[in-house]
N, C-alpha and C positions, 0 to 999 in steps of 0.2 A: 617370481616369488609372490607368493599370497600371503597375509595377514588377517588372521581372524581374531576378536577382542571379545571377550564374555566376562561376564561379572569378577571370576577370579583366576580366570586364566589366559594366558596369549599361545594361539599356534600361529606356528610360522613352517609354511610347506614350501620346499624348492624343487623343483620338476625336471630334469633334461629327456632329450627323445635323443642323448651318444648312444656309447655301444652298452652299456649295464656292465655287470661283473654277477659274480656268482657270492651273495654276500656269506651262503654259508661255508661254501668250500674252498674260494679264491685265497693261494699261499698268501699272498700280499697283503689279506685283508686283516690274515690271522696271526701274518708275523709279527714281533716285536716291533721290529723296526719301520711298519709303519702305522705311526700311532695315530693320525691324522681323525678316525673313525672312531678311536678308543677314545681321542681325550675328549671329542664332541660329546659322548656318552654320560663320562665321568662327569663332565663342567654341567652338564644338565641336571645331574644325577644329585650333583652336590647344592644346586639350588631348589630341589626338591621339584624337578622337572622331568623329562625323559625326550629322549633323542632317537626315534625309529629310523630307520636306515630300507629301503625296498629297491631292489633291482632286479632284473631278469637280463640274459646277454639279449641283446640285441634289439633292445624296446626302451632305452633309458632307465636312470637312476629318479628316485623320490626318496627326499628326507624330509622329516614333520620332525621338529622340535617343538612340545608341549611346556610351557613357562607356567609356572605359579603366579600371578599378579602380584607386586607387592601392595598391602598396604599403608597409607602415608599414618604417621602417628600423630594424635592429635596433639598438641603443643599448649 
């Protein structure tokens, strides 16, 4: 896992070299029932973030989560 910090935003990239999946066409990816992909999306989605998903079979999986930095309010 890597962590990069910039003025208003945080990514955070995870890496594996398993077997990948086929993120556009894999049933699994796109069914209902597993929501594991979708809700990482949504939860990023909903703090004004974004949640990239990359894999090819047989070369590993990368996910990049891009975060909004909060900032602190002044008091």
């Amino acid at each position: 896992m890597t962590v990069f910090r910039s003025m208003g935003q945080l990514r955070v990239e995870v890496v594996d070299d398993g077997q990948g999946f086929d993120v556009v066409n894999e049933p699994r990816v796109l069914s209902d029932r597993h929501v594991g992909l979708k809700i990482m999306r949504e939860r990023a989605h909903r703090v004004g973030g974004e949640c990239l998903i990359s894999s090819k079979i047989g070369q590993g999986t990368k996910v990049v989560l891009n975060l909004p930095r909060l900032q602190k309010e002044a008091a």
